[in-house]
Backbone as a printed PyTorch tensor [residue, N CA C, xyz], in Angstrom:
tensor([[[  5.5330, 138.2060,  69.8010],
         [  5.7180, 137.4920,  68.5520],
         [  4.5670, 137.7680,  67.5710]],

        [[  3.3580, 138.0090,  68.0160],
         [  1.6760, 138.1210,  67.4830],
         [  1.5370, 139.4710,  67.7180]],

        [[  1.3910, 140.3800,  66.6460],
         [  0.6440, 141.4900,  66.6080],
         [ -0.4790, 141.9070,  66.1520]],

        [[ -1.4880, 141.9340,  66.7790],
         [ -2.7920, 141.9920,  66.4230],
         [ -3.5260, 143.3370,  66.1620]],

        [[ -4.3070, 143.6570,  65.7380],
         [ -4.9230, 145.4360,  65.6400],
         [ -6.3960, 145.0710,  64.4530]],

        [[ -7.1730, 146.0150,  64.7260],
         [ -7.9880, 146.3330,  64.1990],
         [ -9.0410, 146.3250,  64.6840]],

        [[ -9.5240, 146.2880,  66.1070],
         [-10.6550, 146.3240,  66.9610],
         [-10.7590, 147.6530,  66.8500]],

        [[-12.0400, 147.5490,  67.4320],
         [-12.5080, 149.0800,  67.4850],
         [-14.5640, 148.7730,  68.2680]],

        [[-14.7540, 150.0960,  68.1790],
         [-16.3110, 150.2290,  68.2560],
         [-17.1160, 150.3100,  67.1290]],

        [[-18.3480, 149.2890,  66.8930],
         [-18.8920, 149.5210,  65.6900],
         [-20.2180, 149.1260,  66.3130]],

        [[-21.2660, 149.7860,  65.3750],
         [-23.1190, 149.3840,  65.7150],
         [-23.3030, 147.8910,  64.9810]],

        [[-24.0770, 147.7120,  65.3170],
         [-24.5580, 146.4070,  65.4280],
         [-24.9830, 146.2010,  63.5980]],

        [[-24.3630, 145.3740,  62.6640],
         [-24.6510, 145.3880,  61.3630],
         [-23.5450, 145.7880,  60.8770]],

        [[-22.3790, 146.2610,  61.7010],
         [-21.4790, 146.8730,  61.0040],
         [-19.9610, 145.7590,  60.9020]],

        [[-19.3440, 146.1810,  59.9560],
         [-18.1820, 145.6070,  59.9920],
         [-16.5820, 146.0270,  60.3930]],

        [[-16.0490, 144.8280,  60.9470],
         [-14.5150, 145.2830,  60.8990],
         [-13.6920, 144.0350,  60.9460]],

        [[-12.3410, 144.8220,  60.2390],
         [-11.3420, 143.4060,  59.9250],
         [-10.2770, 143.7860,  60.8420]],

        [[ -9.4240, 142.5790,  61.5470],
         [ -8.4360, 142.2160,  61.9870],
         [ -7.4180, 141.7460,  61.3220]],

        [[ -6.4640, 142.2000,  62.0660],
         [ -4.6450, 141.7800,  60.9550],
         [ -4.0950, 141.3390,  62.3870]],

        [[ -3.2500, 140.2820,  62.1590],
         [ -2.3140, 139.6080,  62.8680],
         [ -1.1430, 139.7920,  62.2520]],

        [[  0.1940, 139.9480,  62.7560],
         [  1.5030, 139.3050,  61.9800],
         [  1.9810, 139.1330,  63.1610]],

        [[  3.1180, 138.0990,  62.2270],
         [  4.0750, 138.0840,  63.4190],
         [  5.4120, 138.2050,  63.0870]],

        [[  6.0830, 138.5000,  63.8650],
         [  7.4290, 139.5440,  64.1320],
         [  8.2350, 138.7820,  63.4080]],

        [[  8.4040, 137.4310,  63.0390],
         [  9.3840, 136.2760,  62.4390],
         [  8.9260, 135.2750,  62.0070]],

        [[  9.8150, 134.6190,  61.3960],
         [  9.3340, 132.7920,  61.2540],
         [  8.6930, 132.4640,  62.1240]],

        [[  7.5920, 131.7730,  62.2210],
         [  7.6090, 130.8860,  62.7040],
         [  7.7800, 129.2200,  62.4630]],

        [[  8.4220, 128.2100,  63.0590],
         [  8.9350, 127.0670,  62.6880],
         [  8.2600, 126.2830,  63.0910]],

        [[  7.2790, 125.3810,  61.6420],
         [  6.7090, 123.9870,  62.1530],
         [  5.3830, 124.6520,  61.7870]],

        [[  4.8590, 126.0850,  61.6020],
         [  3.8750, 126.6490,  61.5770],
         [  2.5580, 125.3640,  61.0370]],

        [[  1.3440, 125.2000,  61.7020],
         [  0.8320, 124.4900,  60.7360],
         [ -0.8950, 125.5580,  60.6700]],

        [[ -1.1050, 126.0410,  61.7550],
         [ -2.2250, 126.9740,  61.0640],
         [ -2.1450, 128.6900,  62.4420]],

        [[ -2.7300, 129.4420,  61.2980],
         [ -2.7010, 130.3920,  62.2590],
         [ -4.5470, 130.7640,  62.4130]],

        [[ -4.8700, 131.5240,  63.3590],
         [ -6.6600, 131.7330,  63.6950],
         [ -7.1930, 132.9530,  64.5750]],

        [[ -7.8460, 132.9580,  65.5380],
         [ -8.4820, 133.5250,  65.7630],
         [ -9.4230, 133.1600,  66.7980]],

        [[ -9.4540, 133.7230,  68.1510],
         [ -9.7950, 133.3700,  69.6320],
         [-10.7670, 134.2720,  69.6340]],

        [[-11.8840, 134.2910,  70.6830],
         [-12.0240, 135.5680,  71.4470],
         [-12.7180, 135.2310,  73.1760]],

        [[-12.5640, 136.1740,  74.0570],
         [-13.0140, 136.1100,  75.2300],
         [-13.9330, 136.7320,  75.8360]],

        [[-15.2440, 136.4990,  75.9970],
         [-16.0030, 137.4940,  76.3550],
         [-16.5310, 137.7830,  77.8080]],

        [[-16.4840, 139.1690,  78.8810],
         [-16.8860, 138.9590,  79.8980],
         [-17.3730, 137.8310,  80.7910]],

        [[-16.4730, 137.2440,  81.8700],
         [-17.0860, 136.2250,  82.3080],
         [-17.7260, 134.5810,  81.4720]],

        [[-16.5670, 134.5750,  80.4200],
         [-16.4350, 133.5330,  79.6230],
         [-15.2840, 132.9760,  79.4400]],

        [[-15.4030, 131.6450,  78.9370],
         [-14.4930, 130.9810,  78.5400],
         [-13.8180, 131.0710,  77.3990]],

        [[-12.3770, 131.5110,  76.7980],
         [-11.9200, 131.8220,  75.4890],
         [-12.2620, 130.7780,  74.5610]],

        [[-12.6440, 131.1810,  73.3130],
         [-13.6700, 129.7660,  72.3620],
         [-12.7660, 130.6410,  70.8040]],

        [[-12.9780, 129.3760,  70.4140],
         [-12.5640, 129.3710,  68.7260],
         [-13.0470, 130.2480,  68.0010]],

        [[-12.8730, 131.2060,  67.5430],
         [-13.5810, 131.8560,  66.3600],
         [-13.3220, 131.1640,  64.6650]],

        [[-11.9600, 130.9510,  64.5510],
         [-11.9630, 130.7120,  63.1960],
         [-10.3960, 130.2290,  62.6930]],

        [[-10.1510, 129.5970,  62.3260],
         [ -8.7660, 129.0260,  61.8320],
         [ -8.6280, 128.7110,  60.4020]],

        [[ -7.2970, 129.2320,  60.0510],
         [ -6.7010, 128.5290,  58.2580],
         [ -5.5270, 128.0970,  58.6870]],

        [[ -5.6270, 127.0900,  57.8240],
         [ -3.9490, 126.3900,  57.8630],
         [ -3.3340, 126.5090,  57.1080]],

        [[ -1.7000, 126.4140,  56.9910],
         [ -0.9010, 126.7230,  55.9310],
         [ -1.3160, 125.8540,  54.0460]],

        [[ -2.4650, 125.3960,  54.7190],
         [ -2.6240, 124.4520,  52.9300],
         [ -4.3480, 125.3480,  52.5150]],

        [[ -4.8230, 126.3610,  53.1930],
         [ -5.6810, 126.6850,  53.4300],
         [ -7.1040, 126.5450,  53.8050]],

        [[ -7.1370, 125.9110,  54.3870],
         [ -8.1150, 124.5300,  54.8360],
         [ -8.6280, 125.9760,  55.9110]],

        [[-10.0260, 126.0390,  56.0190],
         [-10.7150, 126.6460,  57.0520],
         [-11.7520, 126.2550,  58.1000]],

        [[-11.7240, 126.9530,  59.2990],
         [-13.0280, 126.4480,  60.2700],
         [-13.6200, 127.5340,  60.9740]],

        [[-14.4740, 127.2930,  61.1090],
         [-15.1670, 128.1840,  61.8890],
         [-16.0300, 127.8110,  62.7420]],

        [[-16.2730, 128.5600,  64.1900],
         [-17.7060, 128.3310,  64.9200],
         [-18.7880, 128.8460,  64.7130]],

        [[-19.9810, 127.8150,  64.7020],
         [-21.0880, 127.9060,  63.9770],
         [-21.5530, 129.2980,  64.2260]],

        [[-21.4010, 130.3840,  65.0460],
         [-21.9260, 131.1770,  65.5060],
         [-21.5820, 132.4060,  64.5340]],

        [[-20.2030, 131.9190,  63.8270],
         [-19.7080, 133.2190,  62.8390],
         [-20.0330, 133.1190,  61.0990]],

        [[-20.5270, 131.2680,  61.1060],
         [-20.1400, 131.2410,  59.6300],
         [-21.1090, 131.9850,  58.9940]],

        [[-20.8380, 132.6070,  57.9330],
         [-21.7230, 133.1210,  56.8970],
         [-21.2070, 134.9920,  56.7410]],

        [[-20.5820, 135.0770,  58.4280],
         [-20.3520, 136.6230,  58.8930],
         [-19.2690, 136.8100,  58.7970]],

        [[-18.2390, 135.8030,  58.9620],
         [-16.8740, 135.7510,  59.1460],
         [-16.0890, 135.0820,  58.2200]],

        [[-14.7730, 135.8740,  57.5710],
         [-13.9330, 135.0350,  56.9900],
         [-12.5940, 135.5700,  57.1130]],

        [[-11.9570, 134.3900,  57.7040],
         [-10.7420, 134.4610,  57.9270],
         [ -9.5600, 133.7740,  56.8570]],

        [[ -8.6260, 134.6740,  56.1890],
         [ -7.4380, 134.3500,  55.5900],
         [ -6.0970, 135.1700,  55.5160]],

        [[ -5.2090, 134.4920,  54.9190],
         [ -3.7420, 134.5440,  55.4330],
         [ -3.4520, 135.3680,  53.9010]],

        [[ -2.5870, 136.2120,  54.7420],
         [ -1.5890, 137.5700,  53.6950],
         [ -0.8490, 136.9850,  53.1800]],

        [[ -0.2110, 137.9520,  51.8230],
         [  0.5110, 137.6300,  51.1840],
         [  2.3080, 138.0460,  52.1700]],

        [[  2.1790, 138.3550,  52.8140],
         [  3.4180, 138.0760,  53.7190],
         [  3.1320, 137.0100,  54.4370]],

        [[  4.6640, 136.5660,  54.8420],
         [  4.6690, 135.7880,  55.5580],
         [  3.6040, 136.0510,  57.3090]],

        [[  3.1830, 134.7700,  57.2290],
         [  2.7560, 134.4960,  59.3360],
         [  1.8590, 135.7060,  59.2380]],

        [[  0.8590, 136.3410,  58.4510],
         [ -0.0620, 137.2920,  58.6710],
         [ -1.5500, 136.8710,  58.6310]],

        [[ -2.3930, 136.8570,  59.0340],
         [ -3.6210, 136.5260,  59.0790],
         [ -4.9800, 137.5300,  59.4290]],

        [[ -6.0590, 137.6650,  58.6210],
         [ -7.0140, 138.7190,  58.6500],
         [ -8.5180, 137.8580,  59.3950]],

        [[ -9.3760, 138.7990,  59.7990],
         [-10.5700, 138.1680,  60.0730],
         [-11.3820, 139.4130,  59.5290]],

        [[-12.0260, 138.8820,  58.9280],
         [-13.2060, 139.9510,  58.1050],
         [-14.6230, 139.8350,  59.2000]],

        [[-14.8490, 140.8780,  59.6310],
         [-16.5130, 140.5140,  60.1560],
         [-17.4780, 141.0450,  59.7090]],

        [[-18.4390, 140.5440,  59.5640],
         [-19.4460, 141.5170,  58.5180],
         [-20.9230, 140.8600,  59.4600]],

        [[-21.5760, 141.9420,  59.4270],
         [-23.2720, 141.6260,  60.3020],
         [-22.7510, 141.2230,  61.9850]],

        [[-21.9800, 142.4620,  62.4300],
         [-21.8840, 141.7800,  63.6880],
         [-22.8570, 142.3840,  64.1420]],

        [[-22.9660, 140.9570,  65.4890],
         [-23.8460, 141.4120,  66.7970],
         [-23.1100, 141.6080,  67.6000]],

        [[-24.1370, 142.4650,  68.6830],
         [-23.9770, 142.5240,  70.3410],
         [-23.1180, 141.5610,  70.9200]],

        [[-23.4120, 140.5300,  70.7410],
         [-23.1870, 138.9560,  71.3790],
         [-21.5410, 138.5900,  70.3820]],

        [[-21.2650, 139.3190,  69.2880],
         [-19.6110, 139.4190,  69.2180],
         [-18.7400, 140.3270,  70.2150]],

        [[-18.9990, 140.3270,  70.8670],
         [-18.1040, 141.4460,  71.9840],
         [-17.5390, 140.8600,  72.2190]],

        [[-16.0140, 141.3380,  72.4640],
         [-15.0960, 140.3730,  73.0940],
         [-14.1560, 140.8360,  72.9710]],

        [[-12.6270, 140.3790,  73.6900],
         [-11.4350, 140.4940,  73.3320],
         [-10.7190, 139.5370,  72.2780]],

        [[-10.6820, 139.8090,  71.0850],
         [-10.0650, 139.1780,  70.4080],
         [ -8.6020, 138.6390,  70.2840]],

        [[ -7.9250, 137.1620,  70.3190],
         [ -6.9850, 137.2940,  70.2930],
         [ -6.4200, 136.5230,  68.8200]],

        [[ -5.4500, 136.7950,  68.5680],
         [ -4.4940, 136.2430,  67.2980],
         [ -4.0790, 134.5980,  67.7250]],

        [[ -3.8690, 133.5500,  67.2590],
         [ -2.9700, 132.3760,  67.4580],
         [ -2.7510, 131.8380,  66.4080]],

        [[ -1.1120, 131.2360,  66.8860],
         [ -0.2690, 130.9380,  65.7260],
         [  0.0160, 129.3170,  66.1610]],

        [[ -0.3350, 127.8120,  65.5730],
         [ -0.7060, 126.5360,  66.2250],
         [  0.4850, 126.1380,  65.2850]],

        [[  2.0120, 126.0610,  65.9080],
         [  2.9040, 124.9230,  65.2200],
         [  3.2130, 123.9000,  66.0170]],

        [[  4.3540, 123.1940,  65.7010],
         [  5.1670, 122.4830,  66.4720],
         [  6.4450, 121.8150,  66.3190]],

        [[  7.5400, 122.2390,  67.1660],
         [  8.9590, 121.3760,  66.8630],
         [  8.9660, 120.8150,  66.4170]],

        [[ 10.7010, 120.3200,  65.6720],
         [ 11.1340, 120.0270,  64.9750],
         [ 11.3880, 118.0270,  65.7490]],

        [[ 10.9120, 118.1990,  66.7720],
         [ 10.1700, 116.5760,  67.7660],
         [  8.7650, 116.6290,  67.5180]],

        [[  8.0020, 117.1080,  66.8770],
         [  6.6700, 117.2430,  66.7980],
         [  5.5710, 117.4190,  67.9060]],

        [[  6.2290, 118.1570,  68.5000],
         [  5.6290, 119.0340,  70.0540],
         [  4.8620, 119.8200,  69.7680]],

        [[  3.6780, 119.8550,  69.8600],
         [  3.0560, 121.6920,  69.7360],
         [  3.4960, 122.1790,  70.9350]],

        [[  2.9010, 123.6580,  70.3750],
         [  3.2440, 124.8350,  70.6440],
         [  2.6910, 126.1680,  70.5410]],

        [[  2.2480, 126.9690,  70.7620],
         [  1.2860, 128.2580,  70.3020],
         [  2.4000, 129.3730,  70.8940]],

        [[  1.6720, 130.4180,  69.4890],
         [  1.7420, 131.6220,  69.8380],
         [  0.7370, 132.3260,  70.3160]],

        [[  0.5450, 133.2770,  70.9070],
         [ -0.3130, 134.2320,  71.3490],
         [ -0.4480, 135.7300,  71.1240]],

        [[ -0.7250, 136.3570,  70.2830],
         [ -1.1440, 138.3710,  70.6230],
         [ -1.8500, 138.4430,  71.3570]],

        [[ -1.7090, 139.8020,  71.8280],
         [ -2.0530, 140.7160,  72.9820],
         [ -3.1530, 141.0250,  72.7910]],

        [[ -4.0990, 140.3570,  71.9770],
         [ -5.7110, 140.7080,  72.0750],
         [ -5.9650, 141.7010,  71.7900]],

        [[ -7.5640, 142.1990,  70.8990],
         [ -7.7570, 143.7150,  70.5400],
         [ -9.3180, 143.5860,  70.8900]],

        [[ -9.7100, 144.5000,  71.4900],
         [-11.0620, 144.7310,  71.4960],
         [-12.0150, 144.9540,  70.5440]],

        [[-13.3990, 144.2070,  70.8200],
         [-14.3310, 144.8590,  69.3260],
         [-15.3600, 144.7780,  70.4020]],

        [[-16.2140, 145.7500,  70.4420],
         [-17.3910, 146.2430,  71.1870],
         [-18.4600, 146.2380,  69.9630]],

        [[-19.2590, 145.6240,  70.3090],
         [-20.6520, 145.6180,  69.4660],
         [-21.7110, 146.7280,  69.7340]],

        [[-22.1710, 147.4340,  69.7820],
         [-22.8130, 148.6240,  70.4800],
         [-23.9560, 149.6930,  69.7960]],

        [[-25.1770, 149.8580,  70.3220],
         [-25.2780, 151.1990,  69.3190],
         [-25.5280, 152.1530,  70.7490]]])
């Protein structure tokens, strides 16, 4: 449903952006964001917008990171700029709605790698 891309290898100071979409509607949508997992860690928040554009971030990205939503539908970017080492991770896409009973619900992409490295 989440297609994610734009990882890659970059030196340390350098930047790269991520694109999410997703394949359809999604129904109930109320924000889409941004995960990541790093070796022998627990998956943690990177950054979320909601459909009214309201943003968050963990303290660890703000100032480096900004995340916002395309002019298509259900698409979402993460800009990184001054990464470190200590951004390594598998990045994943999430899409936070919920039924039409007011159930949440998530979507998930298949995660993209960003290696911090020189």
């Amino acid at each position: 449903q989440l297609q994610a891309s734009g990882g890659g290898l970059v030196q340390p100071g350098g930047s790269l952006r991520l694109s999410c979409a997703a394949s359809g509607s999604i129904f109930g949508l109320n924000a889409m964001g941004w995960y990541r997992q790093a070796p022998g860690k627990q998956r943690e928040l990177v950054a979320t917008i909601t459909t009214a554009g309201s943003t968050d971030y963990t303290n660890s990205v703000k100032g480096r990171f900004t995340v916002s939503r395309g002019n298509a539908e259900n698409t979402v970017y993460l800009q990184m700029n001054s990464l470190k080492p200590e951004d390594t991770a598998v990045y994943y896409c999430n899409a936070d709605a919920e039924d039409p009973w007011g159930n949440p619900y998530d979507y998930w992409g298949q995660g993209t790698q960003v290696t911090v490295s020189s």
